[in-house]
Structures are given as structure tokens and as C-alpha cells.
PyMOL Python script that loads the backbone (N, CA, C, O; Angstrom):
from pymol import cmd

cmd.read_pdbstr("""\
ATOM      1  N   UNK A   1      39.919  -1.328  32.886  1.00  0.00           N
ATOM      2  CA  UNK A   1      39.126  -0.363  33.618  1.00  0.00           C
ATOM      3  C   UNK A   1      37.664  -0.750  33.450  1.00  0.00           C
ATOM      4  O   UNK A   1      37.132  -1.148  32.415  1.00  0.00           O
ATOM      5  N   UNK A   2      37.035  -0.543  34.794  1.00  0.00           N
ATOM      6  CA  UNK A   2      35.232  -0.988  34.450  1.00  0.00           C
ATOM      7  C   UNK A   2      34.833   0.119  34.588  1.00  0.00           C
ATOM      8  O   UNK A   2      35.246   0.911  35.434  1.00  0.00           O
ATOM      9  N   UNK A   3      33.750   0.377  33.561  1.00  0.00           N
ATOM     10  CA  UNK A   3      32.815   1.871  33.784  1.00  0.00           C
ATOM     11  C   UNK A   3      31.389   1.051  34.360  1.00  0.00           C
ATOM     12  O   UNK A   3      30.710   0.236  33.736  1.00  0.00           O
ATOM     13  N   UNK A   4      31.253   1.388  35.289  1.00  0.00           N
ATOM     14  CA  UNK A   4      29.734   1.897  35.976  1.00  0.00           C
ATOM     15  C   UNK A   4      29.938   0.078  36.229  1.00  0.00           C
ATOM     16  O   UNK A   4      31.098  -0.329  36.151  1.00  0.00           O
ATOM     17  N   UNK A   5      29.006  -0.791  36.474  1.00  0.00           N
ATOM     18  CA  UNK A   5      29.240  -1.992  36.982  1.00  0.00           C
ATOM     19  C   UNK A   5      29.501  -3.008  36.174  1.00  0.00           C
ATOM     20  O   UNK A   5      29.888  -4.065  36.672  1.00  0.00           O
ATOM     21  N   UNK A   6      29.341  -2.885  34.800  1.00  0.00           N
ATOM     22  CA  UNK A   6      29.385  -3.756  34.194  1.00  0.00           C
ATOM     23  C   UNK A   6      29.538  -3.809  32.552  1.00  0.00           C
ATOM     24  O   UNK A   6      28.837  -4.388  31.722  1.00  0.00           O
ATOM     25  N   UNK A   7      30.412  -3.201  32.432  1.00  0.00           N
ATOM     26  CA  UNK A   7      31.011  -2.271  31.269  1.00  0.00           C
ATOM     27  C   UNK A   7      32.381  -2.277  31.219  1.00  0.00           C
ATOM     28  O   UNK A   7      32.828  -1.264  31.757  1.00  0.00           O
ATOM     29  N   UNK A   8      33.462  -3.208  30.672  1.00  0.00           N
ATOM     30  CA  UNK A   8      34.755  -3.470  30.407  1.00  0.00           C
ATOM     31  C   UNK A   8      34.646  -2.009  29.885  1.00  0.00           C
ATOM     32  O   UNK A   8      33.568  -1.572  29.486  1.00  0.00           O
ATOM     33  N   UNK A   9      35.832  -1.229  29.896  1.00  0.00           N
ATOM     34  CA  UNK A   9      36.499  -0.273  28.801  1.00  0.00           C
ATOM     35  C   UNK A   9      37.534  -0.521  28.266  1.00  0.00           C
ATOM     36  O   UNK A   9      37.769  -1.716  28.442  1.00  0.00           O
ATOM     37  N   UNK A  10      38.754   0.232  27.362  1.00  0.00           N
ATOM     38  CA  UNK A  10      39.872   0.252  27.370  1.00  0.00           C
ATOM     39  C   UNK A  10      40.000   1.711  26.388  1.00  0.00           C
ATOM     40  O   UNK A  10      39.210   2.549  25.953  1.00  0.00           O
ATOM     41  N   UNK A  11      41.470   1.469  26.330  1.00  0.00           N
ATOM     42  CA  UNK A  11      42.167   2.200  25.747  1.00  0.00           C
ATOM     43  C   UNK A  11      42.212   2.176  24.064  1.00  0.00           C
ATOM     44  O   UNK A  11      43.386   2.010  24.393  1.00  0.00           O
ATOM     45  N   UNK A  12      42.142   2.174  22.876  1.00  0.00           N
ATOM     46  CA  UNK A  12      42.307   1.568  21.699  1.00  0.00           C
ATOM     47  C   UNK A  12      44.043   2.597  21.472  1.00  0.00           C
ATOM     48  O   UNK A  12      44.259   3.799  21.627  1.00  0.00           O
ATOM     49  N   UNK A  13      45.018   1.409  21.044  1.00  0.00           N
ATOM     50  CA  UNK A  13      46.313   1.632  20.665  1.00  0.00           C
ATOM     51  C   UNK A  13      46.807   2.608  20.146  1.00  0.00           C
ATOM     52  O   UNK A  13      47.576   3.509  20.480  1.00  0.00           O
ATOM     53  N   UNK A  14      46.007   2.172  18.872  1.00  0.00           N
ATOM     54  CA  UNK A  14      46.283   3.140  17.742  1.00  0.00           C
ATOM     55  C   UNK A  14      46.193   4.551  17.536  1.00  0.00           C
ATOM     56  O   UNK A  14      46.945   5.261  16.868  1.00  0.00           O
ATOM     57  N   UNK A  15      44.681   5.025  18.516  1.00  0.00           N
ATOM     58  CA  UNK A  15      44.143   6.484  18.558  1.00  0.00           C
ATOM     59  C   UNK A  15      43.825   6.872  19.658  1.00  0.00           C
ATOM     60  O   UNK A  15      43.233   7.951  19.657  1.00  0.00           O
ATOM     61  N   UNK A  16      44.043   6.252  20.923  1.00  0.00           N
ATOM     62  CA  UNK A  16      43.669   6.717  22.139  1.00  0.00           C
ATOM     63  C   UNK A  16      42.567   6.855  22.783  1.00  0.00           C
ATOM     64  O   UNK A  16      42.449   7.418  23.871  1.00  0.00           O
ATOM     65  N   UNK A  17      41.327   6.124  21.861  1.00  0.00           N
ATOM     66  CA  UNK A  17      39.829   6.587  22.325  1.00  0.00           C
ATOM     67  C   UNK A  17      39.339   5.192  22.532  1.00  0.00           C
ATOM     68  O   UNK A  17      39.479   4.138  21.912  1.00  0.00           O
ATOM     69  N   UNK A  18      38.555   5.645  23.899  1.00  0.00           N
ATOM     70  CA  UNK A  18      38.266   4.538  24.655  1.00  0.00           C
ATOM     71  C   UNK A  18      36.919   3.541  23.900  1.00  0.00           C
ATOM     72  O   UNK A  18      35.912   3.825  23.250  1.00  0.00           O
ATOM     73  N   UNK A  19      37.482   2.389  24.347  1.00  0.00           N
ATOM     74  CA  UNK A  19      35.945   1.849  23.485  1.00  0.00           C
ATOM     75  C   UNK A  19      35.151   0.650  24.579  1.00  0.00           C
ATOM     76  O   UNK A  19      35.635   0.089  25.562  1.00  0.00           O
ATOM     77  N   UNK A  20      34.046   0.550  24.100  1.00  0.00           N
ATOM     78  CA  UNK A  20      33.765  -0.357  25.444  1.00  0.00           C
ATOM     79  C   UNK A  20      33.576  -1.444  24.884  1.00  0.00           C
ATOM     80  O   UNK A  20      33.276  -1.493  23.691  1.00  0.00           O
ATOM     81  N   UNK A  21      33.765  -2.920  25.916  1.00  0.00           N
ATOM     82  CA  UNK A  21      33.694  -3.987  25.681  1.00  0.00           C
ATOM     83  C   UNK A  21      32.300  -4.576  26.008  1.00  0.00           C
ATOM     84  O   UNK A  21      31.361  -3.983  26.539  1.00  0.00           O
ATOM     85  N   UNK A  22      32.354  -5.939  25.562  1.00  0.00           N
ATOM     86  CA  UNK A  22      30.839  -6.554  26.078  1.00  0.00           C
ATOM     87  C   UNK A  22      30.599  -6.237  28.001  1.00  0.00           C
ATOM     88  O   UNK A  22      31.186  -5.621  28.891  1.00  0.00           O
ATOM     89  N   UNK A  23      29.791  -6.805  27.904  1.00  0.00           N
ATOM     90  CA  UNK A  23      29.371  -6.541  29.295  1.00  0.00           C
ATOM     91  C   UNK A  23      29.924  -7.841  30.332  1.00  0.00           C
ATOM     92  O   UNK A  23      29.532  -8.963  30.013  1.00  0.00           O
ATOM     93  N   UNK A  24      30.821  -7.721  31.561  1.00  0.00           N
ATOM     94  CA  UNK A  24      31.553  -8.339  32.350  1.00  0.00           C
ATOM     95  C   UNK A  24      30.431  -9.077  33.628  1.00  0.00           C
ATOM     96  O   UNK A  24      30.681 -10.029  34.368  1.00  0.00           O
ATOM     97  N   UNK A  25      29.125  -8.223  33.545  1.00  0.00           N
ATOM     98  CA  UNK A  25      28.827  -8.701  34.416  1.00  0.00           C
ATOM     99  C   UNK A  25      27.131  -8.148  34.098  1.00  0.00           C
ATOM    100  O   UNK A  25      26.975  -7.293  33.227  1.00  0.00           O
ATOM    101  N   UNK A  26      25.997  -8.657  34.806  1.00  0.00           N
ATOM    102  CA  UNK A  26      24.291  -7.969  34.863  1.00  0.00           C
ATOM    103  C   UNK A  26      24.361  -7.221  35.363  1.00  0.00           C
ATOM    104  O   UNK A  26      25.287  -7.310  36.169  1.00  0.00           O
ATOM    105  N   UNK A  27      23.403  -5.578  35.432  1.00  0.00           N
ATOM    106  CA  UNK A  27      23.002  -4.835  36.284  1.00  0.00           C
ATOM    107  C   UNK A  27      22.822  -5.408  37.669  1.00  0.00           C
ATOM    108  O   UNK A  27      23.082  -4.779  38.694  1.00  0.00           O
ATOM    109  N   UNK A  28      22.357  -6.657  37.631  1.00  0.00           N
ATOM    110  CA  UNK A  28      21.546  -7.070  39.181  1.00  0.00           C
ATOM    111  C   UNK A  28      23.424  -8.315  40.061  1.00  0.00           C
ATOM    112  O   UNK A  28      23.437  -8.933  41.126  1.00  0.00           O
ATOM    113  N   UNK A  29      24.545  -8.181  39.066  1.00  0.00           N
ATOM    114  CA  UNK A  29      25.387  -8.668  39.664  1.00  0.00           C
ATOM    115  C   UNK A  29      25.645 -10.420  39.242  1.00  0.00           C
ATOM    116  O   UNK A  29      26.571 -11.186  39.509  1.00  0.00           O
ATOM    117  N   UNK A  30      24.633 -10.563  38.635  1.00  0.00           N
ATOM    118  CA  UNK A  30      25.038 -11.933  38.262  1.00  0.00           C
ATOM    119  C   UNK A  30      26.223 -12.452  36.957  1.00  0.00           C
ATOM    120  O   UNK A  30      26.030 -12.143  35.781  1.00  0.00           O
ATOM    121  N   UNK A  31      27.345 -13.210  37.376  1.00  0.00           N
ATOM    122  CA  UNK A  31      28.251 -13.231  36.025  1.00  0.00           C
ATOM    123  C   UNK A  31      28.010 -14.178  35.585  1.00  0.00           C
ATOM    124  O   UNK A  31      27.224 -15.018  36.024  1.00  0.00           O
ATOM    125  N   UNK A  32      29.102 -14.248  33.941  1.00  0.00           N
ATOM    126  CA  UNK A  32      28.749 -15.335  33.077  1.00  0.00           C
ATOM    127  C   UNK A  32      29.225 -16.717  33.684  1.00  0.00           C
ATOM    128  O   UNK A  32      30.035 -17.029  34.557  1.00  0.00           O
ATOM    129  N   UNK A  33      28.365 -17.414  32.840  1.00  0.00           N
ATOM    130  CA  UNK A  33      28.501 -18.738  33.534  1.00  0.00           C
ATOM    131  C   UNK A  33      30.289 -19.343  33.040  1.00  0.00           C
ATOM    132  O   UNK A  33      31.009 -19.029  32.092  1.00  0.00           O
ATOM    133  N   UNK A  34      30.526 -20.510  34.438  1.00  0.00           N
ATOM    134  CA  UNK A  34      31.688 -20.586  34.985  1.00  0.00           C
ATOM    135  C   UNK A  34      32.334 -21.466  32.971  1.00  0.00           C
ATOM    136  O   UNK A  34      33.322 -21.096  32.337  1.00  0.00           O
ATOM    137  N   UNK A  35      31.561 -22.332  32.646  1.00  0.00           N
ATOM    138  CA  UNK A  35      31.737 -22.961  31.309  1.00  0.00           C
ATOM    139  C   UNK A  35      30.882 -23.261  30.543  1.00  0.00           C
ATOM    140  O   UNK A  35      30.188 -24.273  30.436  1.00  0.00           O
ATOM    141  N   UNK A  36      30.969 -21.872  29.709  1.00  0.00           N
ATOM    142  CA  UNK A  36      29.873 -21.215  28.922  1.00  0.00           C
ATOM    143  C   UNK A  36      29.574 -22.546  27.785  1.00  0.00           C
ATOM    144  O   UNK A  36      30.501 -23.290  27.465  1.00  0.00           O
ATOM    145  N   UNK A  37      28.487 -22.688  27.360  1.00  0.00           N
ATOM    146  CA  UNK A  37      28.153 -23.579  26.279  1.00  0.00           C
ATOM    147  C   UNK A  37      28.456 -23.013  24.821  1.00  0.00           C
ATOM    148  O   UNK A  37      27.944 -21.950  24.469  1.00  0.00           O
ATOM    149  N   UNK A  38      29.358 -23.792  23.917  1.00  0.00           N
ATOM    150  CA  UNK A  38      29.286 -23.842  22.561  1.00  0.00           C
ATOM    151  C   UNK A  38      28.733 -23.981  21.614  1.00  0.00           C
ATOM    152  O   UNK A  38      29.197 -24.882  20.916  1.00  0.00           O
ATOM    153  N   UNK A  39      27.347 -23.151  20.970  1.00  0.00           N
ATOM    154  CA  UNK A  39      26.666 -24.169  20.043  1.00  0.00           C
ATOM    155  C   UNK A  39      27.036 -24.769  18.960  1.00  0.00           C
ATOM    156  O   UNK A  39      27.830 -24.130  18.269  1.00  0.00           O
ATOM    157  N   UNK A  40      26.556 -26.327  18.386  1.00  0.00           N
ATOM    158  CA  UNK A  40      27.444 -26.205  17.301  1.00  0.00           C
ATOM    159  C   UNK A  40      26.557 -26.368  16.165  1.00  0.00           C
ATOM    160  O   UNK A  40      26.821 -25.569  15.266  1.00  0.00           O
ATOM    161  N   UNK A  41      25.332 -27.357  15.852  1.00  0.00           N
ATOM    162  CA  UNK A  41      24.167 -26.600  14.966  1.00  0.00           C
ATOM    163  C   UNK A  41      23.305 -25.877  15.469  1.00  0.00           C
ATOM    164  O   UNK A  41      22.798 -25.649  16.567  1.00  0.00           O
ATOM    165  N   UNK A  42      23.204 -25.367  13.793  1.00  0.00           N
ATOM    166  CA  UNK A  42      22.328 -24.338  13.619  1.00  0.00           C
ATOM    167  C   UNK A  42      20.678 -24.716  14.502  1.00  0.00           C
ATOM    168  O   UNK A  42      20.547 -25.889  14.853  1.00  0.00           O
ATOM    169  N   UNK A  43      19.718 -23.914  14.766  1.00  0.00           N
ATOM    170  CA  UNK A  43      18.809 -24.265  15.316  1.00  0.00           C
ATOM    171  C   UNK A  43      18.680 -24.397  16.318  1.00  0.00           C
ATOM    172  O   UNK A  43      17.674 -23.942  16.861  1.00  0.00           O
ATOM    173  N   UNK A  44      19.674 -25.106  17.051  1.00  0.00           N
ATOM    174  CA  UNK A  44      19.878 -25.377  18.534  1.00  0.00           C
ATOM    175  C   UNK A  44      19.509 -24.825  19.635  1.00  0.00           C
ATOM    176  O   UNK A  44      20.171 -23.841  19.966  1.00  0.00           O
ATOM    177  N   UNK A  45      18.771 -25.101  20.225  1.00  0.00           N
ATOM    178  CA  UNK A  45      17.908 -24.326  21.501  1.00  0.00           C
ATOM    179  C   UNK A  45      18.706 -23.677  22.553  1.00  0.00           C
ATOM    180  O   UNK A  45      19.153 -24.622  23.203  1.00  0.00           O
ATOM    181  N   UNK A  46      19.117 -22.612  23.061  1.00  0.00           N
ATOM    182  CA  UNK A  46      20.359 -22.438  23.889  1.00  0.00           C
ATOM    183  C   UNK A  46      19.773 -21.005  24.927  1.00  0.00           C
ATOM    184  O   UNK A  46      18.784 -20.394  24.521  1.00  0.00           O
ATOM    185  N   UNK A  47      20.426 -20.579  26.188  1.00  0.00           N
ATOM    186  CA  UNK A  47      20.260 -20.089  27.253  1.00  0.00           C
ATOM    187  C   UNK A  47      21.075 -19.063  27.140  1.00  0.00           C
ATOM    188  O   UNK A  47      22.306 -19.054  27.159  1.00  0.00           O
ATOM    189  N   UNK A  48      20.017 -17.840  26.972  1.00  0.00           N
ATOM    190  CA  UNK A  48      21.478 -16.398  26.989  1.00  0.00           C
ATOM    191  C   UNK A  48      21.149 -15.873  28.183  1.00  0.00           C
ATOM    192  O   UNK A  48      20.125 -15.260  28.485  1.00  0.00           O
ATOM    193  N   UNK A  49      22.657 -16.323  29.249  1.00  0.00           N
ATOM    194  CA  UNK A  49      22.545 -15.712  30.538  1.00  0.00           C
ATOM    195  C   UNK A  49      22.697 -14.100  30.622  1.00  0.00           C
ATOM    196  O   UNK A  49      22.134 -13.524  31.552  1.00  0.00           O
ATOM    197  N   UNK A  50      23.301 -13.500  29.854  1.00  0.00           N
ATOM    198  CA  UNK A  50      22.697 -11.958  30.349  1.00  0.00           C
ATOM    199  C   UNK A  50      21.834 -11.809  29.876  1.00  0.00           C
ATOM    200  O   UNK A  50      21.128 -11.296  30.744  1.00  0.00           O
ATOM    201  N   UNK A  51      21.011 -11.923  28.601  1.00  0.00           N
ATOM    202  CA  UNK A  51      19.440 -11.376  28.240  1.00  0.00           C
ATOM    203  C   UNK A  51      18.233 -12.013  29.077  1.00  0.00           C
ATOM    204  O   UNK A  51      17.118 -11.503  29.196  1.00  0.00           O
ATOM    205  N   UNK A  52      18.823 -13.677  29.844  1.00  0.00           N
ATOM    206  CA  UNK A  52      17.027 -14.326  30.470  1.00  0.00           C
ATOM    207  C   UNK A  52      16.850 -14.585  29.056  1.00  0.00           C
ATOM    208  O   UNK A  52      16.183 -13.634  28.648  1.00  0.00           O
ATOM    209  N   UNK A  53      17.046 -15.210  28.287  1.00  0.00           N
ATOM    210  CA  UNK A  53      15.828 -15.646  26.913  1.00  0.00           C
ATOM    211  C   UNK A  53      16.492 -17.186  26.255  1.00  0.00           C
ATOM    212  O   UNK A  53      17.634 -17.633  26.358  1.00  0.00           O
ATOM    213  N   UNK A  54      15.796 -17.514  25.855  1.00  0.00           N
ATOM    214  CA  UNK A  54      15.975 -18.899  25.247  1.00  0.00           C
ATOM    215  C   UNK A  54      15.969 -18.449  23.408  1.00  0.00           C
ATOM    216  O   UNK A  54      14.999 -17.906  22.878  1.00  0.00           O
ATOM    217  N   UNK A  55      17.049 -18.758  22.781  1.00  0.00           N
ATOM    218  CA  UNK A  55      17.229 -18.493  21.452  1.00  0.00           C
ATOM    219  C   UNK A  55      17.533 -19.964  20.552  1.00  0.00           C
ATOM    220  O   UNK A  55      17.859 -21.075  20.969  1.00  0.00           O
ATOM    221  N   UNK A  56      17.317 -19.540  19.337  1.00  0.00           N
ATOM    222  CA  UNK A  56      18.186 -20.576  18.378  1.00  0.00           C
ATOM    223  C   UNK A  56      19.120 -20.021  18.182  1.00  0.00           C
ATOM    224  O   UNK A  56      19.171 -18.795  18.083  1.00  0.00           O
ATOM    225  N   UNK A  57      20.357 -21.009  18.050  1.00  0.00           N
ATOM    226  CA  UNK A  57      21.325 -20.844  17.445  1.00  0.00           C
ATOM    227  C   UNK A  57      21.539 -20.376  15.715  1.00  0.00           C
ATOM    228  O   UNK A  57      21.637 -21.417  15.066  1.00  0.00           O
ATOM    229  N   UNK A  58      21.618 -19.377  14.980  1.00  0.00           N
ATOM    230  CA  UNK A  58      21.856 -19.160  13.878  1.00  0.00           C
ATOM    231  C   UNK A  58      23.191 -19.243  13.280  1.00  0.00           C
ATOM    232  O   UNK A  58      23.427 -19.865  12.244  1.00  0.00           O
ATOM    233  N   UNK A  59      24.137 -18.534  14.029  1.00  0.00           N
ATOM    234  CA  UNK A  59      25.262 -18.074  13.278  1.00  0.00           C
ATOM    235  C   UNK A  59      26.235 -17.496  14.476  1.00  0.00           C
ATOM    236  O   UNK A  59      25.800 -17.060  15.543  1.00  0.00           O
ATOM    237  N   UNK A  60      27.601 -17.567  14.122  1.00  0.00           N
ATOM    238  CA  UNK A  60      28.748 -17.172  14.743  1.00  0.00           C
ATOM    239  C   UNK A  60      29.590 -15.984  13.925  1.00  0.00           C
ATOM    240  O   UNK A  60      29.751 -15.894  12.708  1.00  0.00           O
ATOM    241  N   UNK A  61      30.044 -15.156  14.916  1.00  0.00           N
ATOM    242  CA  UNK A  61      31.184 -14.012  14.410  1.00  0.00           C
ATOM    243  C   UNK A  61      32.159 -13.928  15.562  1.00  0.00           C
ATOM    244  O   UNK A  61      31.971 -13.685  16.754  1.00  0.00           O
ATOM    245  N   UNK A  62      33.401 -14.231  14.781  1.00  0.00           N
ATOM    246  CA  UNK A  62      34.231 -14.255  16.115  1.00  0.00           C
ATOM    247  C   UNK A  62      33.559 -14.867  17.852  1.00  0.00           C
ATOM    248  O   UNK A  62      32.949 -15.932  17.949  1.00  0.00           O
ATOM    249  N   UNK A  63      33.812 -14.035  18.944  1.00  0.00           N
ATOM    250  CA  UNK A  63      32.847 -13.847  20.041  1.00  0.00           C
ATOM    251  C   UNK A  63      31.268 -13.936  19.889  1.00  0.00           C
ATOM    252  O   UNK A  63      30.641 -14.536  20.762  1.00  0.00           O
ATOM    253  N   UNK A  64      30.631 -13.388  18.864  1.00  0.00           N
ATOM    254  CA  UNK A  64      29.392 -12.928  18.712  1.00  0.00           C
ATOM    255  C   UNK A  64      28.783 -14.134  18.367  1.00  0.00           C
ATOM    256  O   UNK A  64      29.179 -14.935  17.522  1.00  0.00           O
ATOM    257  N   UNK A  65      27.562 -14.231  19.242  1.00  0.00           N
ATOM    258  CA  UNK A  65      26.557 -15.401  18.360  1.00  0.00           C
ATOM    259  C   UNK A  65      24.994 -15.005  18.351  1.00  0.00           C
ATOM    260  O   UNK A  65      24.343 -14.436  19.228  1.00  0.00           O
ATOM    261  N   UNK A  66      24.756 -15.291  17.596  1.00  0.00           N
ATOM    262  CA  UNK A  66      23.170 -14.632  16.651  1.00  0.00           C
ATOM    263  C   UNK A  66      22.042 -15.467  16.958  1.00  0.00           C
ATOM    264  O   UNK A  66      21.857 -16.539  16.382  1.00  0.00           O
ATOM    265  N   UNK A  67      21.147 -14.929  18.002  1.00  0.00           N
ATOM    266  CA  UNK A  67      19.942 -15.949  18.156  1.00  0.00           C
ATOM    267  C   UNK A  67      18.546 -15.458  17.806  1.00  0.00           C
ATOM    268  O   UNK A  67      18.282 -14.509  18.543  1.00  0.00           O
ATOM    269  N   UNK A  68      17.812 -15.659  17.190  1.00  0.00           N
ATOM    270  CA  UNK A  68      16.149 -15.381  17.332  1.00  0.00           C
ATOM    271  C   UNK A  68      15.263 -15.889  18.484  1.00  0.00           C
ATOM    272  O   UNK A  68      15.504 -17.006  18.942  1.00  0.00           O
ATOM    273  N   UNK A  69      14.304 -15.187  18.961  1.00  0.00           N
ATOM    274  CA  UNK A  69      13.769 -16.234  19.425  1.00  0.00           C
ATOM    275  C   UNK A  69      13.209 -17.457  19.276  1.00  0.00           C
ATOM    276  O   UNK A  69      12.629 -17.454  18.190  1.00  0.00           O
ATOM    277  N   UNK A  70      13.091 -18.487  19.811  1.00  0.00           N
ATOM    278  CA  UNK A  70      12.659 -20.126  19.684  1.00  0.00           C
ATOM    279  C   UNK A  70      11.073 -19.990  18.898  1.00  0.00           C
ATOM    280  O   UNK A  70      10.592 -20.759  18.066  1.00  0.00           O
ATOM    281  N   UNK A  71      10.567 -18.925  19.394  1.00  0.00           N
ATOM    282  CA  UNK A  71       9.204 -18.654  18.391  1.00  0.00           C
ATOM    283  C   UNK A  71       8.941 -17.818  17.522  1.00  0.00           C
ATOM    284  O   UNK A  71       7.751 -17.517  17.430  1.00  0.00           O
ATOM    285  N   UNK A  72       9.699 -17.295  16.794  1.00  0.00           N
ATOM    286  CA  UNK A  72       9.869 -15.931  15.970  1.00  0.00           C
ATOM    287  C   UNK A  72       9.820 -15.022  16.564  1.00  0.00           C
ATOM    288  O   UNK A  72       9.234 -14.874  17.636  1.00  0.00           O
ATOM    289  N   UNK A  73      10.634 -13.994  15.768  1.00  0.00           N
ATOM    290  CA  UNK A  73      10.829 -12.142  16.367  1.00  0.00           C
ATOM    291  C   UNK A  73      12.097 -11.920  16.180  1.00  0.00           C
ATOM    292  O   UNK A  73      12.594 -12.711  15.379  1.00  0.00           O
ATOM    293  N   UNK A  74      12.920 -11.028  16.677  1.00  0.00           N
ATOM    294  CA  UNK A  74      13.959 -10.089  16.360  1.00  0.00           C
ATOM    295  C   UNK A  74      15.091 -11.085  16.702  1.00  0.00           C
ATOM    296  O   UNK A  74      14.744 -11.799  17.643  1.00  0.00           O
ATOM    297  N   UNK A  75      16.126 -11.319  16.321  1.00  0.00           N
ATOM    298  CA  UNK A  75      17.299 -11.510  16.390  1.00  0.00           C
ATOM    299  C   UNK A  75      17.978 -10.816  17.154  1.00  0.00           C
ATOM    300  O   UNK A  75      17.699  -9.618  17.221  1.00  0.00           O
ATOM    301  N   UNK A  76      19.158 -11.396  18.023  1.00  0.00           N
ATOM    302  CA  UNK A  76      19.841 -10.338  19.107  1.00  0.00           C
ATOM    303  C   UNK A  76      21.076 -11.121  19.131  1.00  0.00           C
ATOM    304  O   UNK A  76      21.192 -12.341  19.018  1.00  0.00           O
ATOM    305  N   UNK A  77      21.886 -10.328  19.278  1.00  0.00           N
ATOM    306  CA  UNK A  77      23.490 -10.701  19.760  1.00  0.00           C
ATOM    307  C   UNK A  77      24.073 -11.185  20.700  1.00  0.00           C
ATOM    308  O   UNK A  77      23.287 -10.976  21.624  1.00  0.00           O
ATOM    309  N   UNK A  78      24.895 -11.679  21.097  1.00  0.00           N
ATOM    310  CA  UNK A  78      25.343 -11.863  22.713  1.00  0.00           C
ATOM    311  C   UNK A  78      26.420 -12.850  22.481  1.00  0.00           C
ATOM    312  O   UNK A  78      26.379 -13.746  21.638  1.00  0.00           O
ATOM    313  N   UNK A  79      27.741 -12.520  23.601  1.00  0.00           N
ATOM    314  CA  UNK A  79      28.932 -12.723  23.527  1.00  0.00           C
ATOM    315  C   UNK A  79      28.656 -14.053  23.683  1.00  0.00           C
ATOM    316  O   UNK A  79      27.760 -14.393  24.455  1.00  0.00           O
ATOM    317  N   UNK A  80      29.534 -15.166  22.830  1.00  0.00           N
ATOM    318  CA  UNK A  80      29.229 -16.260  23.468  1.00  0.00           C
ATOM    319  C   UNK A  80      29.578 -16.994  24.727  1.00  0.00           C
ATOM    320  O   UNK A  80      29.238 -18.170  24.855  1.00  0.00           O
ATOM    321  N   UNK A  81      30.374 -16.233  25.850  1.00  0.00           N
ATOM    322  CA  UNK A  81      30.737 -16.343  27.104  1.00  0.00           C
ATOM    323  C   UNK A  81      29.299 -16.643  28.039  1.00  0.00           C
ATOM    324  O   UNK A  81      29.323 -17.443  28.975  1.00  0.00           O
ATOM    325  N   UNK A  82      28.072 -15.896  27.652  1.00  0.00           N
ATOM    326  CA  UNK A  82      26.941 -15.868  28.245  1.00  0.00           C
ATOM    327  C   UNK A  82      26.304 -16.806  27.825  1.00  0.00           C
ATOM    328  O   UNK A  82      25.095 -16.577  27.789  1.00  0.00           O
ATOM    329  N   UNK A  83      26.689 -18.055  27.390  1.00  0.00           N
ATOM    330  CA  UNK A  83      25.961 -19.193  26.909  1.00  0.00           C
ATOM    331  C   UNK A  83      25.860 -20.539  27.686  1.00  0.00           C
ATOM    332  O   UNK A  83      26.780 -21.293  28.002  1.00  0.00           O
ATOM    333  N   UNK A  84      24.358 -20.677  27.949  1.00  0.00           N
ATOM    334  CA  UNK A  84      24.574 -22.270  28.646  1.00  0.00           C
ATOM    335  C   UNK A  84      23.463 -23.225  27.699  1.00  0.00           C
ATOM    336  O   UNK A  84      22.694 -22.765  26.855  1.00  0.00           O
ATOM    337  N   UNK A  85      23.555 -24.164  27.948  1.00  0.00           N
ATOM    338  CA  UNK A  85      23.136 -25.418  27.106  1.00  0.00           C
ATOM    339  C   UNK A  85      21.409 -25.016  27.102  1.00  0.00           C
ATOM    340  O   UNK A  85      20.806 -24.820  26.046  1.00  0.00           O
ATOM    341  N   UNK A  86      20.912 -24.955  28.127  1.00  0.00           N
ATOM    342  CA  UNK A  86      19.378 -24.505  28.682  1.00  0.00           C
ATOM    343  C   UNK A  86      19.132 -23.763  29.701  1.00  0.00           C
ATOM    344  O   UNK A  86      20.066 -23.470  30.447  1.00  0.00           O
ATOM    345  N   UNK A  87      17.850 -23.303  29.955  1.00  0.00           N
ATOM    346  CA  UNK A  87      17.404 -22.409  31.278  1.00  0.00           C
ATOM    347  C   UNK A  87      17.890 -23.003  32.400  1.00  0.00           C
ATOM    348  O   UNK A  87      18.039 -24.222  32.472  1.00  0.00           O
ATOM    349  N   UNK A  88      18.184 -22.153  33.395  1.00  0.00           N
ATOM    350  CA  UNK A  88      18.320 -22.811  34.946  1.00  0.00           C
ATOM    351  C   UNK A  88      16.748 -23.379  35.034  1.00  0.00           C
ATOM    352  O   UNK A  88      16.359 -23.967  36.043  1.00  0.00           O
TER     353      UNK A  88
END
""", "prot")
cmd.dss("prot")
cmd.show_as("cartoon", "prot")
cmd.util.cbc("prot")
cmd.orient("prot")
């Protein structure tokens, strides 16, 4: 089930309460790229297609990969499905 445009939901098994998934798609309609990039060191300069931002590569969790920006500041999350090698 999608809530609102771009918001996987589901069901959870065990207790019945819905939980939401990463995001399937941008507000403005654009999806993840067709073969998302893998980073594999640390540091690595890389393209997060739903945020627009250029990050380093830090760290992996499951799906999740951990970037700062390329010039210092906050750290942010993002599925690694939304990953390409560099900017368009």
C-alpha cells in the first residue's frame, strides 16, 4: 500500500500496526536510480538521489548508509537504493 505519493506502508505481522517504509519515490516524482551505486570505502564521494547532496561514505546498516557532507556538517541517512556513483 502507498500513503500519499511516496511513502511505502505495510502491515507489521506480529501486531497489526502499520509502519512506513523508506520512501519509493520524490515529492516532485523522480525514482531511484535504475542501478543504484554500492559504496565500498569509507570516504568515498557519492550522489544521494532523493536528498540532491553529495556525501561521504561513512558506514553501512543493513539498507541504511551514513553520509556527512563532503565539507563538514550533519550526517544523514538514506536507503542505499538512492545511490549513484556522482551528481548528474
Amino acid at each position: 500500500m502507498t500513503l500519499g505519493s511516496c511513502i511505502t506502508v505495510s502491515m507489521c505481522a506480529c501486531c497489526s500496526r502499520i509502519t512506513a517504509g523508506p520512501p519509493t519515490t520524490r515529492p516532485d516524482g523522480v525514482q531511484p536510480p535504475e542501478l543504484p551505486y554500492e559504496p565500498l570505502r569509507r570516504g568515498e564521494l557519492i550522489y544521494d538521489v532523493l536528498n540532491q547532496r553529495t556525501g561521504a561514505f561513512m558506514d553501512r546498516s543493513r539498507q541504511l548508509v551514513y553520509l556527512p557532507p563532503e565539507r563538514g556538517g550533519s550526517e544523514w541517512e538514506v536507503d542505499v537504493k538512492w545511490l549513484t556513483k556522482s551528481a548528474p
